[in-house]
N, C-alpha and C positions, 0 to 999 in steps of 0.2 A: 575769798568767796565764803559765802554763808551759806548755809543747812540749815533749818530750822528742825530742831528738834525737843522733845521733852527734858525737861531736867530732872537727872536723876541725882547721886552722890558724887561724891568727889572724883572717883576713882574713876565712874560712868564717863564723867565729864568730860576726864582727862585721855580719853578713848576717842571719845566721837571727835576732840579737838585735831587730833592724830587725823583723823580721815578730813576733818578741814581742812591742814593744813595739805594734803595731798593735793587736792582738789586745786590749792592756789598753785602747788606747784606743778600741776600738770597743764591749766588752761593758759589762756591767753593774757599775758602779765597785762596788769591792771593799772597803770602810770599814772593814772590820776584818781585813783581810788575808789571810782565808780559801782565797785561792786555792791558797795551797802545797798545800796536801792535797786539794783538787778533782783539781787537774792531775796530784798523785800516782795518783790511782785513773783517770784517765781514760787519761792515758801506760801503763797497767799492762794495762787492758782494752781499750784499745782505740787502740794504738801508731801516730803516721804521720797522725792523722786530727787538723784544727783546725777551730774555729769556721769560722775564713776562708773555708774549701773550700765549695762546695755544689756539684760533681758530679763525676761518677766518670768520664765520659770525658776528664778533663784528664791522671790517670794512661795512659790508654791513648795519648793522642796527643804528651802531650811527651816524652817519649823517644826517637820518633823525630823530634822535632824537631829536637833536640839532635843526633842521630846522621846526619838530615843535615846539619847545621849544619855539622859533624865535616868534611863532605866537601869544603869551601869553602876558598877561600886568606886567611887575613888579613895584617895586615902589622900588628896588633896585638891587644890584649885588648878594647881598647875598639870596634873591628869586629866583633868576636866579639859583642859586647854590643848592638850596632846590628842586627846581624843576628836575633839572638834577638828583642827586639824587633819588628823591622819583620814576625818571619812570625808573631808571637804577636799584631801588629794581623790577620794577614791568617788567623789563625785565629778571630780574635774574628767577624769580619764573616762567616767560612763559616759559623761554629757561629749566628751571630743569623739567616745564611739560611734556616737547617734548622730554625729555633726553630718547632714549630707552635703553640703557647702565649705570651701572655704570660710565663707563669710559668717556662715552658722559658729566656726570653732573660733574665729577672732572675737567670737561676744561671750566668751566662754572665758572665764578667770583664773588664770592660772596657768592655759593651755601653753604658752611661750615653755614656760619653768616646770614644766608638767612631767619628762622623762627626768629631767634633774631630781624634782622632788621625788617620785617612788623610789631614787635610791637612797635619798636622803632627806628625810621630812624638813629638816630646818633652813632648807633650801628652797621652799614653797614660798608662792611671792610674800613681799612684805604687807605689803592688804589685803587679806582675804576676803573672802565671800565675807565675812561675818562682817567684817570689818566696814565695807559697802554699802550692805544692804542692811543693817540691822538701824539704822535710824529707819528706814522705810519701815521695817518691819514690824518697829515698836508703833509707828503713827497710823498705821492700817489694824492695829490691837492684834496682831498675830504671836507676838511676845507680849503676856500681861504679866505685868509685876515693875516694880523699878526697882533699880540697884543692877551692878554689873550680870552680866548674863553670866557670864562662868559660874560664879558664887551662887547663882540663882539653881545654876545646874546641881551644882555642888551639894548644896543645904536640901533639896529634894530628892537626891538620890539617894541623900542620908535617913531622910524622913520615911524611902520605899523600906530601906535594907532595917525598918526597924520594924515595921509591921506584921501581923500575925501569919502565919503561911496562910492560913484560909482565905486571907485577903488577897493574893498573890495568883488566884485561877477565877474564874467567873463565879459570881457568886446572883443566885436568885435574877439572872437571864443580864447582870449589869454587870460593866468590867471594873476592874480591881484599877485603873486608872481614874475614873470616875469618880470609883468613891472617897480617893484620896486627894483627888483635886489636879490632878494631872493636864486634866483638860480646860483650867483655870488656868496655865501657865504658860500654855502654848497651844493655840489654835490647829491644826492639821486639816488637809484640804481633804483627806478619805484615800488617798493613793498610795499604794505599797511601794517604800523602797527600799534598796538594801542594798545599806552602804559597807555592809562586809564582803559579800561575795557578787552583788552584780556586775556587769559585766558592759551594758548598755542602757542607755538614758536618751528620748527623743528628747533634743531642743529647746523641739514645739510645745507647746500647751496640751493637753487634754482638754475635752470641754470640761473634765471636773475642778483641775487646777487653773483655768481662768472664771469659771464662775465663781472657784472661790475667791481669788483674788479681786474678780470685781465687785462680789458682794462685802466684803473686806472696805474695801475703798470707798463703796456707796454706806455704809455704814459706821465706821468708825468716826468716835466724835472728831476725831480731830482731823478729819479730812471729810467728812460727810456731805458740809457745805461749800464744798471748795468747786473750782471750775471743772480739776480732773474728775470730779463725781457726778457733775451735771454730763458732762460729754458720754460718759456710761452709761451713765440712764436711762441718756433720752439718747442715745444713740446718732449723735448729733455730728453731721458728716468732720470728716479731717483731713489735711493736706502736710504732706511731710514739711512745706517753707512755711516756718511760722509769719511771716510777714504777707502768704497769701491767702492767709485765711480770714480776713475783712469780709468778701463777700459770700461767704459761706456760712458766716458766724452775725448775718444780718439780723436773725429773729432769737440771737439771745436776750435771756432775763437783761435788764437794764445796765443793774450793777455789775454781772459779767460784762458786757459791753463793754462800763466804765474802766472796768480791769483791764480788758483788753488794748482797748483804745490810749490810754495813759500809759501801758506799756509798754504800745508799740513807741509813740510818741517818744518814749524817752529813749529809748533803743535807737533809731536816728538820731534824735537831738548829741547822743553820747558817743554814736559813730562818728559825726561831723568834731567833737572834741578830740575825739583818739586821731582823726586825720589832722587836725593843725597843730596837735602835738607832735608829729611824727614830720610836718610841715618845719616846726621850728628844727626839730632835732640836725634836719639834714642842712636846715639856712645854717645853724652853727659848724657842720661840718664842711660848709661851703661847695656842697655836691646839689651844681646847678640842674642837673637830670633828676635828681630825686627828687628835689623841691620843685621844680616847674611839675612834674608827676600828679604833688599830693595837691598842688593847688588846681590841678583841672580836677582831680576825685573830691575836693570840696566846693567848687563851683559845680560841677555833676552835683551834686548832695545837695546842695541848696539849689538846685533847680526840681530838684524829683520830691523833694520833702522843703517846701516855704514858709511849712509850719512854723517848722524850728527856728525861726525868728521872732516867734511871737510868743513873748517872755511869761505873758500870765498861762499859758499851758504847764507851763515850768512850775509856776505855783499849786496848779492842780496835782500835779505830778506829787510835788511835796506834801503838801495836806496828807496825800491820799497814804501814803507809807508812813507819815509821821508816826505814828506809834510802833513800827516794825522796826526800826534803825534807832539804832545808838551812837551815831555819830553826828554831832550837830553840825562838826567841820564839813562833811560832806555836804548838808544841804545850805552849808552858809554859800559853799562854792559855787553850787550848780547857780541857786538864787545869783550871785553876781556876775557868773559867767553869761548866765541866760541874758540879761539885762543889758550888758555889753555888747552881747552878739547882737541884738534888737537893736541896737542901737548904732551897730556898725563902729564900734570903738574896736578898732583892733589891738591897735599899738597896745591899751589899756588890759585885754583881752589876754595878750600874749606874755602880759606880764603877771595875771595872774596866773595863765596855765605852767610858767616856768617855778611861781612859788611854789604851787599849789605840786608839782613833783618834787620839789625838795621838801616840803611839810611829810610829805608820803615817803620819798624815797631816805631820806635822813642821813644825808652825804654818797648816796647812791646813784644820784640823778645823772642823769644821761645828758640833758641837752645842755651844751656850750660846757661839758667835761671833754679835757682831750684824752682820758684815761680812757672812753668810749668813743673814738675817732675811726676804731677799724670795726664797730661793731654795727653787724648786718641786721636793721629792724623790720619783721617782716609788718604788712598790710596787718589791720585790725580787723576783727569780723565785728559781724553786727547781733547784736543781744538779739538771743533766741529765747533765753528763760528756762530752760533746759528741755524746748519743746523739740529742737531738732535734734538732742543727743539723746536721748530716753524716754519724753513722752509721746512722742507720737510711736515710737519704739513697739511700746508696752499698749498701748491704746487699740491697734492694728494687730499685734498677737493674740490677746483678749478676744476681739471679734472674730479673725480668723478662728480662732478655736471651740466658740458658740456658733457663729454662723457658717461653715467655712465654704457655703456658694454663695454668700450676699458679697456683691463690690462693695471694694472698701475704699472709699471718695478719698 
């Protein structure tokens, strides 16, 4: 899976690859490598937003985390990183006091490892908050600057501890942050925290930490023009199934439409691939119940979606990400699978889906390996684009916390 985010230095790079590759290995394995073009329509619609995430008060509070972080002395990068750390334990434990729900503390990061870590920091999970949310964070301009954030922390706390002391208290009704750029580096929502000695942290939003975040989001270039900025704006109803939101989302702008509509289209078009993948797996293991199964859930599939027969959808599909993807093998696929399938070539069909997992999997392949003979595949789900794991998420706390007696469709 893909994240779109900014490019920073090398070292940047070699971070946010770290939380890609998390991302592949926690979703749903990708057998025919279909993810380049998910991640193109979901980077496109809905910028800054990953699986990972599940709440919206993480944009609101780590920024100023980092911004006091900013205000500290290190004697190195790797203090900087101790310190992040240790107040990102002492926010896990405010935010699970505040949790009134179960459900509130399982969207909470870290909450599992959370008694492990306050005895032992290096015990705190392997991705943290920073780790998560900081591509969002940079793409909503809440972190301005490029280059690793540690270092970033780093070189400005150097640049405070050298300043004159009269810079250091208000000076002429302006703060001593201000004048040294502090508030160039990291945005802050206006909310007090304190991540030394609090104690407790509501979940929820403030109305001051979802306006900031949605004026953040409606604002920054690089999500400004995106679908998640239109739905803010105009306050444009929402439905937690991404796939039943067609007749809600009937008097969108054109091109959101177009968005829409091509990615649902490929979302079915890629379910009905993931099911005759899963279709052959079990013909090779000669498990007659599994494969009579997936062949009624694709006769199902192509009676509920007849689209996905009709191959030049497939080309629109493609045009429309061609500059998002860097894989040409992927759209060489879909192009011949699509074509095949229109054309009721199966035999033909099945023999590309069988290459096309060894092209991806690279002697890992699963169908017609007896090394994979006792292994249980579950059902595929159907591409949401990250709408059913965090955007409608984040879209619904934002409102609740502006409006919080308006229904929320």
């Amino acid at each position: 899976m893909q994240i779109g985010y900014v490019t920073f230095n090398t070292e940047e790079r070699q971070r946010v690859m770290k939380v890609l590759q998390m991302v592949r290995d926690q979703t749903a394995i990708d057998e025919l490598g279909l993810g380049r073009i998910r991640d193109a329509f979901a980077n496109e619609m809905f910028p800054g937003m990953s699986t990972l995430q599940r709440r919206a008060k993480y944009f609101a509070v780590l920024p100023s985390l980092y911004y006091e972080a900013a205000k500290l002395r290190y004697r190195s990068r790797e203090e900087v990183h101790r310190q992040i750390i240790h107040w990102e334990i002492r926010l896990t434990d405010m935010l699970c006091n505040g949790a009134n729900t179960q459900e509130d503390r399982n969207g909470i990061t870290g909450s599992s490892m959370l008694e492990a870590a306050k005895n032992d920091e290096t015990k705190f999970v392997r991705y943290d908050p920073t780790y998560i949310y900081q591509t969002g964070l940079r793409t909503y301009n809440m972190i301005r600057g490029n280059g690793n954030l540690e270092q970033l922390i780093f070189e400005r706390s150097r640049k405070l501890s050298e300043l004159p002391t009269r810079l250091t208290d208000l000076e002429n009704g302006a703060d001593a942050d201000e004048q040294t750029g502090m508030d160039q580096l990291f945005a802050t929502c206006g909310e007090h925290y304190d991540f030394d000695r609090g104690e407790m942290l509501q979940v929820n939003l403030t109305e001051r930490e979802a306006q900031f975040i949605k004026r953040h989001i409606e604002l920054s270039p690089n999500s400004k023009d995106s679908l998640l900025a239109y739905l803010l704006r105009e306050n444009t109803s929402v439905a937690p199934n991404y796939a039943a939101l067609s007749p809600l989302w009937q008097d969108l702008p054109s091109h959101f439409q177009e968005q829409y509509r091509l990615a649902l289209h490929f979302s079915n078009w890629a379910y009905y691939m993931h099911l005759r993948y899963r279709y052959l797996f079990f013909l090779g293991k000669e498990d007659a119940e599994q494969t009579a199964h997936y062949e009624d859930l694709m006769q199902k599939c192509l009676e509920e979606h007849p689209e996905i027969l009709d191959s030049t959808r497939m080309e629109a599909v493609l045009n429309h990400v061609w500059t998002r993807t860097n894989e040409p093998t992927v759209h060489q696929f879909c192009r011949n699978a699509a074509k095949l399938l229109a054309k009721n070539e199966m035999p033909q069909l099945d023999s590309l889906i069988r290459h096309r997992e060894k092209q991806i999997k690279q002697g890992r392949n699963k169908i017609n390996n007896p090394k994979y003979r006792a292994y249980d595949m579950s059902e595929p789900r159907v591409m949401t684009f990250r709408w059913d794991e965090i955007v409608y998420q984040v879209i619904t706390e934002i409102r609740n916390a502006i409006c919080p007696n308006e229904e929320i469709h």
